[in-house]
C-alpha positions as CSV (number, residue, x, y, z in Angstrom):
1,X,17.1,11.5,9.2
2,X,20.4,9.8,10.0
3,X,19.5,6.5,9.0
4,X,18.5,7.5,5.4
5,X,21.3,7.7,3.1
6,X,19.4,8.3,-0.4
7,X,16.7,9.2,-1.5
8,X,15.4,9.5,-5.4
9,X,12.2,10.4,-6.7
10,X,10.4,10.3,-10.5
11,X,7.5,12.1,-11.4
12,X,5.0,12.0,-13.9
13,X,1.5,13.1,-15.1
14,X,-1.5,12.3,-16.4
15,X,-5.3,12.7,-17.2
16,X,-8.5,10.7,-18.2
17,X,-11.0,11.1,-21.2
18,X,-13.3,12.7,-18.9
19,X,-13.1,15.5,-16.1
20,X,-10.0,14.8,-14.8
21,X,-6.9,15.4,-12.5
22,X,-4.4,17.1,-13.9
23,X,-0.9,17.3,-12.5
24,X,2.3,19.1,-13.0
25,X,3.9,16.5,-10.8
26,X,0.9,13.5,-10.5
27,X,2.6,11.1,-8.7
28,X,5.8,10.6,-7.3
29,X,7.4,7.5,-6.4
30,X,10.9,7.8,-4.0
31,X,12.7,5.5,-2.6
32,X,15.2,5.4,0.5
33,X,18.1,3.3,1.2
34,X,18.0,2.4,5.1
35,X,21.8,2.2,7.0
36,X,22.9,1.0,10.3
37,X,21.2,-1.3,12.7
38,X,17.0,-1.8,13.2
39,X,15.9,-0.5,16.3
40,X,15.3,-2.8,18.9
41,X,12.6,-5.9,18.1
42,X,9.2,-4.5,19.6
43,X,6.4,-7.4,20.8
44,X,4.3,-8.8,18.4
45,X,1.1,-6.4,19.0
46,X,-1.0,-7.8,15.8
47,X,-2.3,-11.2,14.7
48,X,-1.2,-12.6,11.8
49,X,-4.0,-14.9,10.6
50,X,-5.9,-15.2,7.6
51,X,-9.4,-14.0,7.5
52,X,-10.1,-13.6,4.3
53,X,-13.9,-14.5,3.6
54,X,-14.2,-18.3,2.8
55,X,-10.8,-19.3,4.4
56,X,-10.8,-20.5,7.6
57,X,-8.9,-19.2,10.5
58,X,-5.8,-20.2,11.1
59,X,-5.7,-19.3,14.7
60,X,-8.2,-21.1,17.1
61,X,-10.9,-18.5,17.0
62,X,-14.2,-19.5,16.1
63,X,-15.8,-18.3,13.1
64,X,-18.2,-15.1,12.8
65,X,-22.2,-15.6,13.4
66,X,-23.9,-16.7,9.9
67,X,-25.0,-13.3,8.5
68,X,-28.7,-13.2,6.5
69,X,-27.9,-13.9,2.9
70,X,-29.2,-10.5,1.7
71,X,-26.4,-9.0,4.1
72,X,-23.6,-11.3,2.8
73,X,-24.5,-10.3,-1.1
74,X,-24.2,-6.6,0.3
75,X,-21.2,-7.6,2.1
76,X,-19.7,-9.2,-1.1
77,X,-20.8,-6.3,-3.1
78,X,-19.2,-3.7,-0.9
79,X,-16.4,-6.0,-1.1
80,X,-16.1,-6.7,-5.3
81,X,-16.2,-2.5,-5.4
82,X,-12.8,-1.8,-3.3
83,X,-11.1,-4.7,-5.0
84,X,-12.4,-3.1,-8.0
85,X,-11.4,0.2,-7.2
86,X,-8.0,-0.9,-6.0
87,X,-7.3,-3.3,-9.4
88,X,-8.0,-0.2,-11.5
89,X,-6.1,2.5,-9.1
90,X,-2.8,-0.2,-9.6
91,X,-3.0,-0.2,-13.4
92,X,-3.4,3.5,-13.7
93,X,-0.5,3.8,-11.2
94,X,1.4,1.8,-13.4
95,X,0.7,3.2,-16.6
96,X,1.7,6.4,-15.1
97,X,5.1,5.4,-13.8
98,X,5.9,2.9,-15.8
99,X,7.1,0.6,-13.4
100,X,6.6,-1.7,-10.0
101,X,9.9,-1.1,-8.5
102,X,11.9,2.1,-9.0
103,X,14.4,1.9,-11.5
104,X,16.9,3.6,-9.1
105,X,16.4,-0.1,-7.1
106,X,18.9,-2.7,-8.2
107,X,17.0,-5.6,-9.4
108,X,16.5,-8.2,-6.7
109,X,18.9,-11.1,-5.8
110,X,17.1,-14.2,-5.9
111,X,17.2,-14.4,-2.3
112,X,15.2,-10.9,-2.2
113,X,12.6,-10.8,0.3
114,X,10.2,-7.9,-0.7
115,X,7.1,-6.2,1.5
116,X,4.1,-4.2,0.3
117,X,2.5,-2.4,3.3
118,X,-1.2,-1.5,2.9
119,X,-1.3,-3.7,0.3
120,X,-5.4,-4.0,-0.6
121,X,-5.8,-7.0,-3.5
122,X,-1.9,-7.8,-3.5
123,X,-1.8,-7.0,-7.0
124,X,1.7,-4.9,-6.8
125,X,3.1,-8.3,-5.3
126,X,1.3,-10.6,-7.9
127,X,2.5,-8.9,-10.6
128,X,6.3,-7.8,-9.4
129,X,6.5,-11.6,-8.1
130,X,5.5,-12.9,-12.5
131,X,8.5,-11.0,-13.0
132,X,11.2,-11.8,-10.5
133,X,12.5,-15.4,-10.0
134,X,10.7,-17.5,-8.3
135,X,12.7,-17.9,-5.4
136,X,12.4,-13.8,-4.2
137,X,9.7,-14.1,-1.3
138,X,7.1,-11.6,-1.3
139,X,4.9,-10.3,1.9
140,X,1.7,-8.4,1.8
141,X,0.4,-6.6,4.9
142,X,-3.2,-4.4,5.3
143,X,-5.4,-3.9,8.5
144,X,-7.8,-6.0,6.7
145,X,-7.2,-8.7,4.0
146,X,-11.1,-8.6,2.8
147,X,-9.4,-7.4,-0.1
148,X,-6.9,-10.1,-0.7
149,X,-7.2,-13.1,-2.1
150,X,-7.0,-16.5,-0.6
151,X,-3.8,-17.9,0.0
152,X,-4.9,-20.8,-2.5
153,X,-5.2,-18.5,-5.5
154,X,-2.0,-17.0,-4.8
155,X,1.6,-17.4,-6.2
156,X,3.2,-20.1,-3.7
157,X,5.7,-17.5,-2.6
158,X,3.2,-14.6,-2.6
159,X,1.6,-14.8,1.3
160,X,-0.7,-12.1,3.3
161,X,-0.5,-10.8,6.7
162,X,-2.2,-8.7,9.2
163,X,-0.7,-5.2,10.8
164,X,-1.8,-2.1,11.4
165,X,1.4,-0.1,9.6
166,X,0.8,2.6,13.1
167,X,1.8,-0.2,15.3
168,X,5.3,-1.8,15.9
169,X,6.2,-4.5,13.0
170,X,5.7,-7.9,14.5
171,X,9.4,-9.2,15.6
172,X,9.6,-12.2,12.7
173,X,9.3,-9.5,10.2
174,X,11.9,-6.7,11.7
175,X,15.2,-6.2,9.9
176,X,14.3,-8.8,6.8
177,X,12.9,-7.1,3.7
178,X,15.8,-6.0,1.2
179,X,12.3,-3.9,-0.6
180,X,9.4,-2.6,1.2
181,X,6.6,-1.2,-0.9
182,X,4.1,1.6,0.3
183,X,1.5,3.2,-2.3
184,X,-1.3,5.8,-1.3
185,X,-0.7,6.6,2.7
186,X,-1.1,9.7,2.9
187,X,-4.4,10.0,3.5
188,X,-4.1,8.1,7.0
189,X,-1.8,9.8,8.5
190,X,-3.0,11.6,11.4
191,X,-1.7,15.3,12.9
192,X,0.7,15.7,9.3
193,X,3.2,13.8,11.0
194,X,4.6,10.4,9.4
195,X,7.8,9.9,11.8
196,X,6.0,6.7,13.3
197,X,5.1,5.1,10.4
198,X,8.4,5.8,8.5
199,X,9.9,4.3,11.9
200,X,7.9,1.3,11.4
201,X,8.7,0.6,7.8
202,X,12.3,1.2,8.6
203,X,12.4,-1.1,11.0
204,X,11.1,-4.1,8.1
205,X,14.2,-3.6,6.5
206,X,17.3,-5.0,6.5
207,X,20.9,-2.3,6.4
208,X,21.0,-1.2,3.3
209,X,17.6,-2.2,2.4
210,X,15.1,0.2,0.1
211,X,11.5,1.7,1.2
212,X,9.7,2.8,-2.1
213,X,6.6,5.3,-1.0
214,X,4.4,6.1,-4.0
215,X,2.0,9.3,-3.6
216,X,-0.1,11.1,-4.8
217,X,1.1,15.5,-5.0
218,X,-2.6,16.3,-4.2
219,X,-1.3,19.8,-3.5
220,X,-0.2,20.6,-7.1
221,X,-3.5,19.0,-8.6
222,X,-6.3,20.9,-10.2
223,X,-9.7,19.4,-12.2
224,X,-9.5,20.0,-15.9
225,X,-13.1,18.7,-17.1
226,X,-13.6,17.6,-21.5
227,X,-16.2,20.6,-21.5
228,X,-15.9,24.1,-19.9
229,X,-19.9,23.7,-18.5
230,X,-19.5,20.0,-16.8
231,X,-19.9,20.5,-13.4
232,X,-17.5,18.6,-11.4
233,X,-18.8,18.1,-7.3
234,X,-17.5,15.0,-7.1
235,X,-13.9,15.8,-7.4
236,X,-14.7,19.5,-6.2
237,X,-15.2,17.7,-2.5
238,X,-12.9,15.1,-2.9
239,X,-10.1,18.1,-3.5
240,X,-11.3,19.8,-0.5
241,X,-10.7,16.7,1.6
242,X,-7.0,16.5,-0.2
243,X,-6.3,20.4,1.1
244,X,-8.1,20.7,4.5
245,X,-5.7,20.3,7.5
246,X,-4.7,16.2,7.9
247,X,-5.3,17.1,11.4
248,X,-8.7,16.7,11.1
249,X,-9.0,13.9,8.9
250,X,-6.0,11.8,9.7
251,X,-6.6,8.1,11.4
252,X,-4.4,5.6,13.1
253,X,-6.7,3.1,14.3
């Protein structure tokens, strides 16, 4: 693509005490260096309010009917599981690469401004943000910020958004992120074809800017279990899922 001028990649590998996934090339983290001008600035198509569970709005909706309190403890549980999941999915990410940003990136000017797309608990922006100055500015964006925390317990320059990563950027946030962050993707994308969404993460940066996409080579992976007779359906099914065609799994909605 002619606005990409470079693109880098690392690889590593890893496995787990248990039946695990075993990779020749695990996970692989590139990065590309955006050149020339953003597209032109699409209309804002997505809200950008908070609605994080216990913060109120901050648009002039009303809030959601009062839900029995057996289905808010589900709710919460269902909840407290994904942000689980996610916290532990970010620290074996990063034991495996041994880094947030790429070290192909060069570190941050204090003016930075630094986007993680699909960002679940924040926790890649938390933790890159305790180790930048506190002046770089850091944006999260998901489809849902259930995940997040509230903007109370976060780092004062650390702040959430809503977008759908399949819809244009909203206009404020076109052409101003020096870093934008993307981990785990794949998954979503629908028919095998990414142009779209690489569109719409190009268009978050500035010229010159890097987009760092983390993923997962779920082609190259097999299942390696401690003892030759475990039997592994579990990550048998969740293989299959990896292999079948993305056309009929992918999702944009």
């Amino acid at each position: 693509m002619g606005y990409f001028k470079k693109l880098l990649s690392c690889f590593g590998s890893g496995s787990s005490r248990h039946s695990s996934t075993n990779v020749e090339k695990a996970a692989e983290a590139s990065i590309i260096q955006a050149s020339g001008a953003n597209a032109a600035k699409a209309e804002e198509k997505v809200s950008l309010s908070s609605s994080t569970p216990g913060v109120p709005p901050t648009n002039d909706k009303d809030y959601p009917p009062s839900k029995p309190l057996v289905a808010d403890i589900l709710d919460l549980s269902l909840i407290w599981l994904a942000e689980e999941r996610l916290n532990l999915q970010y620290f074996l990410w990063k034991n495996l690469l041994q880094f947030n940003l790429h070290p192909d990136i060069p570190q941050p000017a204090p003016s930075a401004r630094i986007a993680d797309v699909a960002t679940g608990t924040g926790l890649w922006l938390v933790d890159l943000a305790a180790a930048l100055p506190s002046s770089v500015r850091f944006d999260g964006f998901d489809i849902s910020l259930e995940q997040a925390p509230a903007a109370s317990f976060l780092p004062a320059n650390v702040h959430m958004h809503h977008w759908n990563m399949f819809d244009e950027p909203p206009q404020e946030f076109v052409g101003q992120f020096d870093i934008v962050h993307v981990r785990l993707v794949t998954l979503v994308i629908k028919n095998n074809d990414p142009v779209r969404l690489i569109e719409n993460l190009r268009k978050l940066l500035k010229p010159g800017g890097y987009l760092q996409w983390d993923e997962v080579d779920a082609i190259g992976s097999y299942i390696r279990a401690a003892d030759s007779g475990m039997a592994t359906p579990a990550l048998e099914a969740l293989f299959k899922t990896f292999k079948i065609p993305k056309s009929s799994r992918g999702r944009d909605e």
